[in-house]
N, C-alpha and C positions, 0 to 999 in steps of 0.2 A: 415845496413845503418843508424838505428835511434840510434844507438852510438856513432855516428860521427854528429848529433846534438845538439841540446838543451836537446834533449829526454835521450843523454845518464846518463845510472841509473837510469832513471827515466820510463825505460818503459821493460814490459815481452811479453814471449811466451807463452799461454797456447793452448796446443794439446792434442790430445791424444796417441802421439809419445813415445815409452819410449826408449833412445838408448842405444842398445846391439853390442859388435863386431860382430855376426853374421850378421849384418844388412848389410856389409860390405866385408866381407871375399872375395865373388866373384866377387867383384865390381871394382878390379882394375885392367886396358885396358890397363895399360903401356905406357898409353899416357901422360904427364905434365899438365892434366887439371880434374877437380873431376869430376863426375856424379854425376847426383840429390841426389842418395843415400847418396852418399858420401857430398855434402855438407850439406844435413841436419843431419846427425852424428855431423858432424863437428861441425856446428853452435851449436848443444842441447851440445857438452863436453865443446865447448867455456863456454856457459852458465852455464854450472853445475862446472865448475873448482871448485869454492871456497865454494861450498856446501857442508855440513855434513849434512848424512841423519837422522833425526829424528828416533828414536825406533821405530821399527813396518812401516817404512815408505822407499819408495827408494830415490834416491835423486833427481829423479824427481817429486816424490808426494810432496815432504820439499818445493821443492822450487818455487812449485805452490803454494801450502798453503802460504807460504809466500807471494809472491806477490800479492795474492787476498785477503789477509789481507791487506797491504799496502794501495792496491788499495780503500779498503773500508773505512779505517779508518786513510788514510794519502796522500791523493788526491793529493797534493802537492808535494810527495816523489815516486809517482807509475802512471804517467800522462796520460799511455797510455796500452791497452790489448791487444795482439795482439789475436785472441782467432781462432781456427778451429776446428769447428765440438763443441765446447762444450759449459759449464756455459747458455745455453739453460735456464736451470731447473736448483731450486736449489741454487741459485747465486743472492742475494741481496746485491746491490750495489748502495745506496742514491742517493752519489755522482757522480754518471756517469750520464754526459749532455749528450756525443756526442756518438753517435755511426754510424760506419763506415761501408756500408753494401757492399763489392764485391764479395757476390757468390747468384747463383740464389736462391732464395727460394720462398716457396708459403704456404697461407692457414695458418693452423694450427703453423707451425715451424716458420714462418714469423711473426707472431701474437706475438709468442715469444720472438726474437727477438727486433722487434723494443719499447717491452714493457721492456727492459733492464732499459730505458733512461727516464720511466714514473712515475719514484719515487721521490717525494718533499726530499727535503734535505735544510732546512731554508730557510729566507727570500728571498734569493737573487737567488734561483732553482724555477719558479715558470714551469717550463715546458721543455722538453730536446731538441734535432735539434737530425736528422736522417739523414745522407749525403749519399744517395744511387747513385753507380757507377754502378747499372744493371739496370736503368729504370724501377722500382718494384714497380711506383707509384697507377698504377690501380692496381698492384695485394695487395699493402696494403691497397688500399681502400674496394676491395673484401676479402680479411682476416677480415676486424674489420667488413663487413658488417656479414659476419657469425659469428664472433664470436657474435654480438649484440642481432643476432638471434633468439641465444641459451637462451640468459638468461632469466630470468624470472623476466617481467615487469609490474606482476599484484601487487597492493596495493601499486605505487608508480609511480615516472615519469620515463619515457625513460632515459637510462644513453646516456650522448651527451658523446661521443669519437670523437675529432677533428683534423686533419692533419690542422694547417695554414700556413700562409705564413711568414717566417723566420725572414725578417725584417719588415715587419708590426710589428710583435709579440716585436720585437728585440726595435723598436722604443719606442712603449709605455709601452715596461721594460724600457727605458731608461730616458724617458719622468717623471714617474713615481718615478724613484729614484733620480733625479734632484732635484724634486717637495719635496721627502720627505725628502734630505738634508734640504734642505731652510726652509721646515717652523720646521725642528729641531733646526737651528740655530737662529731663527726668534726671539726667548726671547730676546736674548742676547741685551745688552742697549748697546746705544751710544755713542760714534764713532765706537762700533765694531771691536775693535781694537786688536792686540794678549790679551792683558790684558784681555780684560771685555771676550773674549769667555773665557779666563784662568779662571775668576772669577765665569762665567755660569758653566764651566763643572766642573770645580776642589771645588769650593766655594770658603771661608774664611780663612785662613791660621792659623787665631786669633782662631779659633773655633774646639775644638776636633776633633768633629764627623763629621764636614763640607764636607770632604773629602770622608768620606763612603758613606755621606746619597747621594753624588751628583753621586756615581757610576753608578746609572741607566740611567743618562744622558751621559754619557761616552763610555757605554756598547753600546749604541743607537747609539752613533756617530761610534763607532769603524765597528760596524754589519752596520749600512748605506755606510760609506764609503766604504767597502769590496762590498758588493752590486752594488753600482754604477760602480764602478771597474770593475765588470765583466759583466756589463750590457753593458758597454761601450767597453769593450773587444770585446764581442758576435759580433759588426757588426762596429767595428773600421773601418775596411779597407770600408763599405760601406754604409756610412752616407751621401752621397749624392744620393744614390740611395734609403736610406729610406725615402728620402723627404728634408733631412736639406738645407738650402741653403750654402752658403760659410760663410755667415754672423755667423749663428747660429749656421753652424760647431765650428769656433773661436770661439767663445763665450763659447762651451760647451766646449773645451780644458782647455783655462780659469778657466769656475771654476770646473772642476774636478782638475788641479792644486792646485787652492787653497785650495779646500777638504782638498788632500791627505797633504797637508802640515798646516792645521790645524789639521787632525789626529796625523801629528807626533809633533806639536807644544803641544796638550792635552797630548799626550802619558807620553811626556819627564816632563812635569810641574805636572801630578800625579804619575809620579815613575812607572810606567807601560811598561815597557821598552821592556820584554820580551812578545809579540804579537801571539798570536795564535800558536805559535811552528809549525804542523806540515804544518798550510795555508799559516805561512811568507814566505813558498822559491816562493808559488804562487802568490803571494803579488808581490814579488819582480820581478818574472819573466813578470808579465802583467804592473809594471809601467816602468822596464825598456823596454819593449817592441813599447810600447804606449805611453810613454809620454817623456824620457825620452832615448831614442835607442843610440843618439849619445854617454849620458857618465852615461852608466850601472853606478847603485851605490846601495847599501843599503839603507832595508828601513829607519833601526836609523842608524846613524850617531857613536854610540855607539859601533854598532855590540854585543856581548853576554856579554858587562860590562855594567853597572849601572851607574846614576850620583856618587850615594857614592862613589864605589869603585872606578871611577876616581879622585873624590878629597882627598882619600887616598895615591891613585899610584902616580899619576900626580900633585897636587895640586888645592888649588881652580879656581886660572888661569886658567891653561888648561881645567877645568874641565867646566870653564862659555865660555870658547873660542871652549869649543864642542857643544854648546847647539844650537839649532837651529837658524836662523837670525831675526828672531821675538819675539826670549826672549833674547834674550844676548845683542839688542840695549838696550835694556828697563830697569832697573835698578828693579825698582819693581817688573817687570814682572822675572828678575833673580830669586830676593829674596823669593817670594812666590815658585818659581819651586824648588829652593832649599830646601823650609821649605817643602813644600808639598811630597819630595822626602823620607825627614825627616819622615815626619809623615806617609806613606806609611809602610814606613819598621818597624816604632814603631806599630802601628797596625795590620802587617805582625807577628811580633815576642812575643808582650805581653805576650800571656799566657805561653811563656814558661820561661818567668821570669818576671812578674809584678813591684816588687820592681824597678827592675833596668828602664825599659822601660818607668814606671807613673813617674820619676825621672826626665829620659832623654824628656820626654815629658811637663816637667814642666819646664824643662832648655830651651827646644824652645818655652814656651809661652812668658817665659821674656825675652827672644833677641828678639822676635817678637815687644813685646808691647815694648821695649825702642827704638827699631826701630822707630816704629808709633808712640810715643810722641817724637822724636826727640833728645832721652838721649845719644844717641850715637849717629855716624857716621857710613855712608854706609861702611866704608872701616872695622871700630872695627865689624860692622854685618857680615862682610862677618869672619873675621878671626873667631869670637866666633859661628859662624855655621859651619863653617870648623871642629875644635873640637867638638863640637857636634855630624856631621855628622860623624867624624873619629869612635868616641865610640859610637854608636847605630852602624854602622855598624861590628866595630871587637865584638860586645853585652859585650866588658868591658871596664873600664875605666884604665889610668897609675898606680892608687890606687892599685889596685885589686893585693892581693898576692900571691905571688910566686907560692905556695901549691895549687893555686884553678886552675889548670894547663886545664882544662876540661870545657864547656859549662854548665853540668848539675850541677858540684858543686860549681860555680862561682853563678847560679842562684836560691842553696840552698843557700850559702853565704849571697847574696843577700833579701833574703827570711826570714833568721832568725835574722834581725836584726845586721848581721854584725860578727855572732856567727862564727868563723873561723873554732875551732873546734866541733861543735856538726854538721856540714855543712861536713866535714869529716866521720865523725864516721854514718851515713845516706849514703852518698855516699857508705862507705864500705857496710852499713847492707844491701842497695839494690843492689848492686850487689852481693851478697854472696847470698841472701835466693831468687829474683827473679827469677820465673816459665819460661819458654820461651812461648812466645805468651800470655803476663797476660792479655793484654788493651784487656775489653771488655768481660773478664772471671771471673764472681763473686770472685767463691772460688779461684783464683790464687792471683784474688788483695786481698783479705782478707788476702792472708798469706805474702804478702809486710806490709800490715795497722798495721796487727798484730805484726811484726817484731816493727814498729814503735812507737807502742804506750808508752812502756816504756822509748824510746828517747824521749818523747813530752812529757812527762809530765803526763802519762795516759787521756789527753785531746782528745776525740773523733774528736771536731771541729776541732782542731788543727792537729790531722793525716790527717783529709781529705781535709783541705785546702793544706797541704804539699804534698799529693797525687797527687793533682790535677796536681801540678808542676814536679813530677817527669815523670807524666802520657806523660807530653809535651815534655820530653826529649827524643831527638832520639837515645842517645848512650846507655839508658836502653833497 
């Protein structure tokens, strides 16, 4: 049934079923309809079709283990457990808010149980919900009273273990992350407009490092936003019954809109494009849910390309006519989300070629600054950051010769001054005498340094500065 939802691929079985044709053998009445036996075979081969068993393993252990890895470390990808009789014991799982209780239990195993859902997992999990369809509520208040019991409460205070109430709870999560949007945003100077929050989270476009140092404020918005997100999830459909009126319903629609759409207004203007991988499909699934149901969309606009590589594929045009409706009015606000794109990737890829990257990054400080004193025109800034951004993304320029067909020797090239051949003759010595697994293994790197040192001039400084740059290459 939850294949033919939202849920489908996104949700498992775990039992302690493991199906065998004997399970079956005597089960067939001649009649055109299965028996229980028969459709839970059924349903576990459905499931197992496209599983390879793991060594030492059947294909039903593979494909538990899998999905309770999933489940633990890609919450977005594994949404839902269906679980009987097990994961009891044994079975930590941060992530898991909700848990679903329809079979009777008591005591001890219940205690169990509803303590699935009792594990902090960041800012935005401060507490789980427990949706029981047996009426099990006195008997979990008698489990935690024995369990509380037992423990041992001398040299310290009573631990409070507390059942509340879901939307109370649900409200002042929501109350609370509202509160801590606004006064994240609160610096930001006047008019408040796409630009100045671009200028609070991203910084100065003029300035190297402006861009890194302001990450923390970025990270902040990004982890608040996600927060509020599912705060406002947790009791969407029942915010008039948490207290809100009609008024202050609209209102909080409002600016959780505007949130999510300054998230993605920051995202695109720092080159951040690619969002939490395994949370975006949850991302995605709670705004178009909630905010946006009538026209599902993506969260960027982008989907899994880059501003770069669109103004490679596409042009600069198309590339400023994807940007979101709050930079692509703005002229400045374009050019900064451009430069800041720019500078993104040159700080992304430095150390695996310095030369090249402190070059290209010297090439965007002076279309910047003739920008801002007015040496050119908006139209000559966009074509000369266009090229720019063409060669920081492909990491070479039309120069670059023919021979240096490879990333790492384009970046030795780059590295010795322009040296064509000695940037060869390196390339070959490390590949020929390189150990497999050296990064990180004294004596493995010693016998690359050592290969090197007679290319370099017996300069010690000199091997280990070029070291450093091979160390960064992925193709060694």
């Amino acid at each position: 049934l939850f294949q033919k939802t939202a849920f489908k691929d996104r949700c498992a079985l775990v039992t302690s079923y493991n199906p065998q044709a004997r399970d079956i053998t005597l089960e067939d009445t001649g009649a055109n309809t299965e028996t229980e036996k028969e459709s839970i075979y059924n349903i576990y081969i459905a499931l197992l079709k496209d599983v390879v068993a793991e060594p030492s393993k059947t294909k039903t252990e593979t494909y538990e283990d899998k999905v309770k890895e999933l489940f633990k470390t890609q919450p977005a990808n594994m949404r839902l457990l269906i679980v009987v009789d097990k994961l009891l014991t044994g079975f930590d799982a941060p992530p898991c808010t909700y848990l679903y209780i329809d079979k009777s239990m008591q005591d001890h195993g219940l205690f169990q149980a509803i303590c699935r859902t009792n594990r902090l997992d960041g800012e935005d999990k401060p507490f789980g919900y427990i949706v029981d369809y047996k009426d099990l509520f006195k008997k979990v208040q008698g489990a935690m009273a024995v369990y509380t019991s037992e423990l041992d409460h001398t040299g310290g205070e009573s631990p409070e273990i507390l059942l509340q109430d879901r939307l109370k709870k649900g409200k002042e999560r929501l109350d609370q992350a509202l509160e801590s949007m606004a006064l994240l945003c609160e610096p930001v100077q006047p008019p408040r407009g796409e630009l100045e929050h671009i200028h609070y989270f991203c910084g100065n476009t003029e300035l190297v490092d402006d861009l890194k140092e302001h990450e923390p404020q970025r990270v902040a918005l990004y982890k608040s936003t996600a927060a509020l997100m599912r705060a406002y999830a947790s009791i969407a459909d029942d915010l008039p019954d948490a207290g809100y009126t009609e008024a202050q319903v609209a209102g909080i629609n409002g600016d959780l809109n505007s949130y999510l759409k300054l998230r993605e207004i920051i995202r695109q203007a720092s080159g951040e494009t690619i969002d939490l991988k395994a949370y975006e499909a949850d991302m995605r699934h709670l705004i178009d849910t909630y905010i946006e149901a009538d026209e599902p969309r993506k969260i960027s606009d982008f989907g899994e390309i880059g501003l770069l590589d669109l103004i490679v594929k596409s042009g600069i045009a198309d590339a400023i006519n994807s940007l979101p409706k709050g930079i692509k009015g703005d002229k400045r606000a374009v050019a900064e989300t451009i430069a800041n794109n720019v500078r993104s990737k040159v700080i992304k890829e430095r150390l695996s070629d310095p030369a090249y990257y402190d070059k290209m990054s010297a090439l965007l400080n002076e279309v910047l600054a003739d920008l801002k004193a007015q040496r050119i025109s908006y139209e000559e800034f966009l074509k000369r950051i266009a090229e720019i951004a063409k060669n920081v993304q492909a990491g070479k320029s039309d120069e670059t010769p023919a021979k240096l067909n490879t990333p790492a020797k384009r970046a030795l090239f780059n590295n010795l001054n322009g040296n064509e051949e000695l940037a060869l003759k390196i390339d070959g010595t490390v590949r020929q005498v390189k150990p497999n697994a050296f990064r990180g293994n004294q004596a493995k790197e010693n016998v690359i340094k050592a290969a090197l040192m007679g290319l370099l001039g017996n300069d010690p400084d000199e091997v280990e500065r070029v070291f450093l740059i091979i160390t960064a290459q992925k193709e060694y």
